[in-house]
C-alpha positions as CSV (number, residue, x, y, z in Angstrom):
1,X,-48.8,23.2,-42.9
2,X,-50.2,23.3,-46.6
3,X,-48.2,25.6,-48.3
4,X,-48.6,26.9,-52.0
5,X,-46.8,29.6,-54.4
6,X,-48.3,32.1,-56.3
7,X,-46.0,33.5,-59.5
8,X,-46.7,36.4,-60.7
9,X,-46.6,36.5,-64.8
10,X,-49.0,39.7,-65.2
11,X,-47.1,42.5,-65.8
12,X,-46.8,44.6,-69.0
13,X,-43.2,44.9,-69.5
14,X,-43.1,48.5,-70.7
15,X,-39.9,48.9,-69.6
16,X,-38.4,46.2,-72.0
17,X,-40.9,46.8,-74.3
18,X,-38.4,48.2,-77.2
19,X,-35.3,45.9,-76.8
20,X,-37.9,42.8,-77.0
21,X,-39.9,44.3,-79.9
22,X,-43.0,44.1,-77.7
23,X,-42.5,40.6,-76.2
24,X,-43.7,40.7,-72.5
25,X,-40.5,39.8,-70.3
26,X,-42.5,36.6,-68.7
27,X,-42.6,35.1,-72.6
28,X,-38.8,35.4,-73.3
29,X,-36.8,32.2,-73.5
30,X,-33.4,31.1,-71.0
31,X,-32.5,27.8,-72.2
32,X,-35.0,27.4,-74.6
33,X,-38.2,27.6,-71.9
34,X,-40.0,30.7,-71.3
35,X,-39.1,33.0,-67.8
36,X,-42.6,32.0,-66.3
37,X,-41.5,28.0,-66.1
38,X,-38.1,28.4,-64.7
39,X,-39.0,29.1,-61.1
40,X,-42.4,26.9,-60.8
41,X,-39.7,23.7,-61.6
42,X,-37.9,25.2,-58.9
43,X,-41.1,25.4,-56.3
44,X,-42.0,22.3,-57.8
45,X,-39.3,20.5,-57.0
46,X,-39.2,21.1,-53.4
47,X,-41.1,18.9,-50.4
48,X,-43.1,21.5,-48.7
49,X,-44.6,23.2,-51.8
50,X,-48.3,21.7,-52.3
51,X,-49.0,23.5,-55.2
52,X,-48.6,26.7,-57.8
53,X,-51.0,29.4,-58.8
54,X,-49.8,31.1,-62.3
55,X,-51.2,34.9,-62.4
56,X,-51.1,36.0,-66.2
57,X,-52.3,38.4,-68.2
58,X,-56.2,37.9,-69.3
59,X,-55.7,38.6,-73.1
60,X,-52.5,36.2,-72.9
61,X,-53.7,33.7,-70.3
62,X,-54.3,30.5,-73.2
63,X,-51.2,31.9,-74.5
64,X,-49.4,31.2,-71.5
65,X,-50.8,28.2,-69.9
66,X,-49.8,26.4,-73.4
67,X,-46.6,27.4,-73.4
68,X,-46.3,26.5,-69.3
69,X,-48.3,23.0,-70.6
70,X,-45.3,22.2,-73.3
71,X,-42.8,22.2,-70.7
72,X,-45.0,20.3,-68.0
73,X,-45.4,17.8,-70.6
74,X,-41.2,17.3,-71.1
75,X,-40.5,17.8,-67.5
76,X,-43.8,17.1,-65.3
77,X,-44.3,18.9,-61.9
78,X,-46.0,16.7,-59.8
79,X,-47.9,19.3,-58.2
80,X,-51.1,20.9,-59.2
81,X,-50.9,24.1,-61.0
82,X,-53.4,26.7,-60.8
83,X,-54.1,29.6,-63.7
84,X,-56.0,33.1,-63.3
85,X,-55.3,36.0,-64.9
86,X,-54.0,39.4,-63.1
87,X,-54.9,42.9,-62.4
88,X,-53.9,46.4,-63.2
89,X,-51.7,46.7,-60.1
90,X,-49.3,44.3,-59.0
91,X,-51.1,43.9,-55.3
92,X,-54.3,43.2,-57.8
93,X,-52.4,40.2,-59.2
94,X,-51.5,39.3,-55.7
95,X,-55.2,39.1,-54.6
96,X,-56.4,37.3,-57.8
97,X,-53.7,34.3,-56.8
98,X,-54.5,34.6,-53.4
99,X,-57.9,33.9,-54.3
100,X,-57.0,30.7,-56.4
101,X,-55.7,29.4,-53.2
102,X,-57.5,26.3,-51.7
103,X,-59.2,26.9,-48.5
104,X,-56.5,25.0,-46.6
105,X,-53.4,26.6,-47.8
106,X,-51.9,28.3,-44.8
107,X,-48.5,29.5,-45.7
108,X,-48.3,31.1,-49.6
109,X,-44.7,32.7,-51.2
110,X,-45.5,35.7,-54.1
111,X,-42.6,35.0,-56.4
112,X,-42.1,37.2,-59.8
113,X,-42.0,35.5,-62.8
114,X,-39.0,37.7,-63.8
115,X,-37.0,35.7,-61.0
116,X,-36.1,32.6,-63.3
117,X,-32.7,32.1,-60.8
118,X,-34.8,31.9,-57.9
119,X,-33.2,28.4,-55.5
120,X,-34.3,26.4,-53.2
121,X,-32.4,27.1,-50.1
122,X,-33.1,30.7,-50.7
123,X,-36.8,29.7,-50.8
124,X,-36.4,27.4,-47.4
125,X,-34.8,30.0,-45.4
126,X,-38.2,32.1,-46.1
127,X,-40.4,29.2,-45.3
128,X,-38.1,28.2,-42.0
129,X,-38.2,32.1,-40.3
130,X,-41.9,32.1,-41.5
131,X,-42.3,30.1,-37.9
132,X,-41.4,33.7,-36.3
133,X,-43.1,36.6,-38.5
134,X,-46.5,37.2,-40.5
135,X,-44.2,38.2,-43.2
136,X,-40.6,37.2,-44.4
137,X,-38.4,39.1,-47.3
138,X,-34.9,37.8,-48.6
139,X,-33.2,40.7,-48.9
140,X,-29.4,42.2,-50.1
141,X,-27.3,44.8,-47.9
142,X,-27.3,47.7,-49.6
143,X,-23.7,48.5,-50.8
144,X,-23.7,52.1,-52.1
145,X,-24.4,55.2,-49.9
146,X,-27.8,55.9,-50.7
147,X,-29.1,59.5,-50.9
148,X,-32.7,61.3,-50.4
149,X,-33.3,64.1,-52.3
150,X,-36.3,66.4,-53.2
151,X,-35.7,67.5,-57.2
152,X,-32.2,68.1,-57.4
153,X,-31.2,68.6,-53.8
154,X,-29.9,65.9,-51.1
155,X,-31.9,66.2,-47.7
156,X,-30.7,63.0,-46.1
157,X,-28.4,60.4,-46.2
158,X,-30.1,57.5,-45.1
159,X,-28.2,54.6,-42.5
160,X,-26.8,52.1,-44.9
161,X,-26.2,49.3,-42.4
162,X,-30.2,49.3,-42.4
163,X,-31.3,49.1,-46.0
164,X,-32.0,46.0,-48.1
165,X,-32.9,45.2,-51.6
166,X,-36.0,43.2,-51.4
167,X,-36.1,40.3,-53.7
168,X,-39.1,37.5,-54.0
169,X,-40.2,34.8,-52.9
170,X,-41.7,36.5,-50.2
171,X,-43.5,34.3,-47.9
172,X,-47.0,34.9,-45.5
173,X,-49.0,33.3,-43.5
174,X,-51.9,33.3,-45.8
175,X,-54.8,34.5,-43.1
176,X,-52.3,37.7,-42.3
177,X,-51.5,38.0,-46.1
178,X,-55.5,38.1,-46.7
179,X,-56.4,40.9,-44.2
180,X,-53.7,43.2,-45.6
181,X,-55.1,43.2,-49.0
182,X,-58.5,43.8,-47.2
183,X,-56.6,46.9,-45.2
184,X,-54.7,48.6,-47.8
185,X,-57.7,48.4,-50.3
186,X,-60.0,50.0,-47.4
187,X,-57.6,53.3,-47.2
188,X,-56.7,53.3,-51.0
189,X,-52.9,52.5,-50.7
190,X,-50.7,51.3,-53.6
191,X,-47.9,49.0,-52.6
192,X,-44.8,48.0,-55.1
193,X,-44.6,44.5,-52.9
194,X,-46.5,42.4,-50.7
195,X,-44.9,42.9,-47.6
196,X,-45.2,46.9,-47.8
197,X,-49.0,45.8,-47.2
198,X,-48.6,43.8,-44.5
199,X,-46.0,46.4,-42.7
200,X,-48.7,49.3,-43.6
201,X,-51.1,46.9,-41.3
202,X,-49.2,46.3,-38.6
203,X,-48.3,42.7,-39.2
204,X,-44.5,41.8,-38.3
205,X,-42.6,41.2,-41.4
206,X,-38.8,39.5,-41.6
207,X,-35.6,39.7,-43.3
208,X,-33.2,36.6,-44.7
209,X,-30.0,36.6,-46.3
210,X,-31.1,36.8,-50.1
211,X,-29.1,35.8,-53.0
212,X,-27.3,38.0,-55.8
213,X,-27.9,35.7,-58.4
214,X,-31.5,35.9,-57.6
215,X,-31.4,38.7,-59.9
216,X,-34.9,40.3,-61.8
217,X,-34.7,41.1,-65.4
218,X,-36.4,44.6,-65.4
219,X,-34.0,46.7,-68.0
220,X,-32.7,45.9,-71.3
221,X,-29.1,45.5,-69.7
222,X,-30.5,42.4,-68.0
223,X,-31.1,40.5,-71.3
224,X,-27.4,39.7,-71.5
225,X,-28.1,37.3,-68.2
226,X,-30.9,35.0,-70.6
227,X,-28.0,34.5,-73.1
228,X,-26.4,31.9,-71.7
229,X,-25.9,28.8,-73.7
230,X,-25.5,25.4,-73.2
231,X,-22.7,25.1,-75.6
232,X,-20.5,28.5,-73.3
233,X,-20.5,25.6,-70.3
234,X,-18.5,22.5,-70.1
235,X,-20.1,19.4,-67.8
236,X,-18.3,18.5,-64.4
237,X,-18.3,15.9,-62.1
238,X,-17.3,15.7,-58.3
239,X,-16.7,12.7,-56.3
240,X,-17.1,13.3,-52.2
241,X,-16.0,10.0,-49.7
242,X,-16.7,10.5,-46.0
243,X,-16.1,8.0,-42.8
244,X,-17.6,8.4,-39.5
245,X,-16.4,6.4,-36.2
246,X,-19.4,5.0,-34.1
247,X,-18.9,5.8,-29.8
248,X,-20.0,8.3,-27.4
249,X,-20.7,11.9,-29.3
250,X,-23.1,13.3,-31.5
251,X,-26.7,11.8,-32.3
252,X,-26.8,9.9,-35.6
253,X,-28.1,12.1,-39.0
254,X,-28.2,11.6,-42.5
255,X,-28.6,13.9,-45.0
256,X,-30.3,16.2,-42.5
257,X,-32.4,13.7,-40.6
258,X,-32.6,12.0,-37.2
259,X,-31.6,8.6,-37.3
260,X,-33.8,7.1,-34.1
261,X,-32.2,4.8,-32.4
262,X,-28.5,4.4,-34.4
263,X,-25.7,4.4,-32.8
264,X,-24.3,7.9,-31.7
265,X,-21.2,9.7,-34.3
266,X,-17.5,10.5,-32.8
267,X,-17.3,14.2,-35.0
268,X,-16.5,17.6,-34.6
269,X,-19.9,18.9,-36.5
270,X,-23.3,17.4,-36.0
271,X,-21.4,14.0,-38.0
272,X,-23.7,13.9,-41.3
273,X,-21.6,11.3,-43.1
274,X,-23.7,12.0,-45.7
275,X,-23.7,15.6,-46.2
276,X,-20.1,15.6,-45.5
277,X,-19.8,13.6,-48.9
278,X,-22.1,15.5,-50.6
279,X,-20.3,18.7,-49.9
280,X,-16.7,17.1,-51.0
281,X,-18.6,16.2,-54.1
282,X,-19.7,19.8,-54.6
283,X,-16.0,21.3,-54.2
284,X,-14.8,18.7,-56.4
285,X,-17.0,20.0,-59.3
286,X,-15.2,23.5,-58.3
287,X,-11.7,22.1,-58.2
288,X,-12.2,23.7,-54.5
289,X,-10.6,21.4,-51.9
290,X,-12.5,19.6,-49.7
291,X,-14.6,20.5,-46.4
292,X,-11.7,20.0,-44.1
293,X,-9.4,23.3,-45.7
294,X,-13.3,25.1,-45.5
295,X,-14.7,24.4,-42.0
296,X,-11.7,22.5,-40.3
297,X,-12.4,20.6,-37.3
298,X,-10.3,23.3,-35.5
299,X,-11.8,26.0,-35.6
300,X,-14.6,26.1,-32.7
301,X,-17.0,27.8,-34.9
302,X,-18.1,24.4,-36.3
303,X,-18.3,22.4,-33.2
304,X,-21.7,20.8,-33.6
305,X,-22.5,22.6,-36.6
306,X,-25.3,21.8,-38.5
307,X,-24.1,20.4,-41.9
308,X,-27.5,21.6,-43.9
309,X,-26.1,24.9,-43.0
310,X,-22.5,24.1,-44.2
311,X,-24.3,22.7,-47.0
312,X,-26.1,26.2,-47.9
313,X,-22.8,27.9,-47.8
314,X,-21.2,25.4,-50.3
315,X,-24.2,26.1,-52.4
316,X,-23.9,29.3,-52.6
317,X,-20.6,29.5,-53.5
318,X,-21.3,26.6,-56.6
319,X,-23.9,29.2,-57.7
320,X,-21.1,32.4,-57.4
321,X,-19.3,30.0,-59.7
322,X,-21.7,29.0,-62.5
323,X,-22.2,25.9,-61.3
324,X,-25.6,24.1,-62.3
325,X,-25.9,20.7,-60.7
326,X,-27.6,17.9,-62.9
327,X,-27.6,14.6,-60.8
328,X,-26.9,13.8,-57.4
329,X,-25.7,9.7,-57.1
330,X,-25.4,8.7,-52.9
331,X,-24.4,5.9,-51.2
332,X,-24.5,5.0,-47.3
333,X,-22.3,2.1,-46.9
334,X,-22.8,0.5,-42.9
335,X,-23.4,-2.7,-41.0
336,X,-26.3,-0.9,-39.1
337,X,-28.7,0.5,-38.5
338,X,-30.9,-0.5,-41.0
339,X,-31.6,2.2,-43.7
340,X,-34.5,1.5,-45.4
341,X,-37.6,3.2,-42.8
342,X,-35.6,6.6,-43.5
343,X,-34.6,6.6,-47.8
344,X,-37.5,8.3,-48.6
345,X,-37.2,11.1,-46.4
346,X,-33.6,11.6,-46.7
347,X,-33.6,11.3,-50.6
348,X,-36.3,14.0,-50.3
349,X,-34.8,16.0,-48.1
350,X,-31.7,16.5,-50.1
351,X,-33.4,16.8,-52.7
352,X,-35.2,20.0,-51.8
353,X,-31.9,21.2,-50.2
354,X,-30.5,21.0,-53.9
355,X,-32.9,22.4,-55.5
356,X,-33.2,19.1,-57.6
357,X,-36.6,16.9,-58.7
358,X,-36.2,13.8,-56.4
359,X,-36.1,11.6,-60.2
360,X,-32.8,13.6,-60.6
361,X,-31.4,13.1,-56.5
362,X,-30.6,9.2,-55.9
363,X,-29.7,7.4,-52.9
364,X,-28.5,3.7,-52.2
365,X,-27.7,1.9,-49.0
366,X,-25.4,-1.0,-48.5
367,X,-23.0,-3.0,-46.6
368,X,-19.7,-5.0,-46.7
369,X,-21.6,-7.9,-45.6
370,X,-19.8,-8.2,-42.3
371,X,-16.2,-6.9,-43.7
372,X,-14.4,-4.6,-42.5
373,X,-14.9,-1.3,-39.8
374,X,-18.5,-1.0,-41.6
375,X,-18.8,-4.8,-41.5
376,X,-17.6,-4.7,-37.8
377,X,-20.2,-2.0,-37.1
378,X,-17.4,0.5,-35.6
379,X,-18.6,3.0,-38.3
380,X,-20.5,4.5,-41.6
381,X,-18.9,5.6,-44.6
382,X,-20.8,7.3,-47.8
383,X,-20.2,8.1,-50.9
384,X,-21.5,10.9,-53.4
385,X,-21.0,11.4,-57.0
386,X,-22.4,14.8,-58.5
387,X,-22.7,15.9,-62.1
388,X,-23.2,19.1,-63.3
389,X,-22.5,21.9,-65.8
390,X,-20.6,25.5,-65.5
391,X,-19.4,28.4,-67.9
392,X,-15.6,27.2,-68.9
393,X,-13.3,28.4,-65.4
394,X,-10.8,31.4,-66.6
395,X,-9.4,31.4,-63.4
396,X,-9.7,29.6,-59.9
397,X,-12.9,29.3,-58.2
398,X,-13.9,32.0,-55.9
399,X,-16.6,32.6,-52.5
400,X,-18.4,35.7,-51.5
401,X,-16.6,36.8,-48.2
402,X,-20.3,36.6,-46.7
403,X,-18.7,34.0,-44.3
């Protein structure tokens, strides 16, 4: 299903206005690249994204689009990028993308510029729970009791197990996405996101787990999160090693795909060797244990479990610790089957689950021509090495208690 992202780069910035001496929020440098490249690398970077429409504003639209160029030219895309230039309103930005759109675009995310953190899983759970809704929203339980209140007096306190903090991407089926614009322009109605427009026309809209780092910089207290400097992190590495007995048990998968036709995994989770490794790796740029002290093979909440969802847990806590990985090294080390019909796929595949260009996620296969349990075809073994970068640890690493 063709499936584009339109980023929004049109607003005025008033509100920062003062603190950036009149530089619109979308033009302001984190590590040395303006706010409206960061999350098109992102999009760009993963499988299912076809393409990006850049909404700017008119009298800065050649001012954008060179500096967007500049960084395509260091770090190219591979995927077409569209430009147009925005509207007044934010839902009149939305309609100028969505009109940028090629005809066969069927899925479309509305991500804001001011979202540089924006990650990939974040942006696949949208896409996957798009099968179910017209609509989907990552949102954030809301923590503090939240009050309504007319002028200075509290009429309601509204049900805080209910309310979310709406972040972007937000995702649509395009045809849905089309007819709400068409619907809330007919009645005159002014929306503050997509979604509100599809929900005011009756279209079903969802809710993922979102991501605090996703964060938007909207006030002048939210420049301190652009200051981060190369030189305030140190580089890490993480080496991951996983075996796998071959028998009676689970279907064979690697790095998230079917295997057709290998020989079936003795495990306790689904038995991706691979993403095992991977996730040792990922701990061991933490100084964090290993996968066994995390989801132990005890514990009959991971019996079958699928390791891309491990791995999405062990992502988010890398990003609650400043971890930004580099380079991804893999190795699948076995007798048989044969790897080569799947490498692509599975390099790919991890590679969006990252959040990494494919040029930057590497995969190898090999055997111990005919030596040892590999060689004797009783098993698989890989291994992972994973480089990265993170703000210098004062203490030891921590997770959100979202488990």
């Amino acid at each position: 299903m063709s499936t584009w992202t339109i980023i929004l780069a049109g607003g005025s910035g008033s509100r920062l206005a003062e603190a950036t001496s009149g530089v619109k929020k979308q033009f302001l440098h984190y590590l040395g690249r303006p706010l409206l490249w960061h999350s098109a690398a992102t999009f760009a970077a993963m499988p299912s994204i076809e393409g990006i429409v850049m909404v700017a504003p008119a009298e800065e639209l050649e001012t954008a689009r060179a500096l967007f160029n500049e960084c395509a030219a260091q770090s190219p895309l591979g995927v077409p990028v569209r430009w147009t230039v925005g509207g007044r309103r934010r839902q009149d930005s939305s309609a100028q993308g969505l009109a940028s759109l090629p005809a066969e675009c069927r899925r479309v995310l509305i991500h804001d510029a001011a979202r540089p953190f924006v990650s990939a899983p974040l942006t696949q759970r949208v896409l996957d729970a798009l099968e179910c809704f017209d609509g989907v929203v990552p949102g954030i339980p809301v923590t503090d009791t939240i009050k309504q209140a007319q002028q200075d007096l509290v009429s309601t306190t509204l049900p805080r197990h209910e309310l979310f903090a709406i972040q972007t991407p937000q995702g649509f089926r395009t045809a849905a996405l089309d007819q709400a614009h068409k619907t809330v322009a007919d009645h005159g109605i002014d929306v503050t996101d997509d979604a509100s427009m599809l929900e005011y026309s009756g279209g079903r809209v969802g809710v993922v787990a979102g991501e605090r780092s996703n964060c938007k910089i909207t006030t002048a207290e939210d420049l301190r999160m652009l200051t981060a400097s190369p030189s305030t992190r140190i580089p890490c590495t993480g080496w991951g090693y996983d075996v796998h007995r071959y028998g009676a048990g689970r279907p064979m998968k690697l790095g998230g795909i079917p295997i057709t036709n290998g020989p079936e995994i003795i495990a306790h989770s689904d038995g991706d060797v691979l993403l095992h490794a991977l996730m040792d790796a990922l701990l061991g740029c933490l100084g964090a244990g290993d996968i066994g002290e995390h989801f132990p093979d005890t514990d009959p909440r991971w019996d079958n479990a699928n390791s891309s969802a491990l791995l999405t847990d062990v992502l988010d806590w890398c990003r609650f610790n400043g971890l930004i990985l580099r380079h991804v090294d893999m190795t699948v080390v076995c007798q048989t089957p044969k790897l080569q019909p799947w490498k692509h796929q599975i390099r790919k595949t991890v590679a969006a689950l990252l959040g990494l260009a494919e040029h930057h996620c590497n995969l190898k296969a090999t055997t111990e021509e005919g030596l040892g349990f590999t060689g004797h075809k009783e098993g698989i073994k890989a291994i992972v090495l994973v480089t990265g970068e993170r703000e210098t640890p004062t203490h030891e690493s921590t997770f959100p208690e979202s488990r």
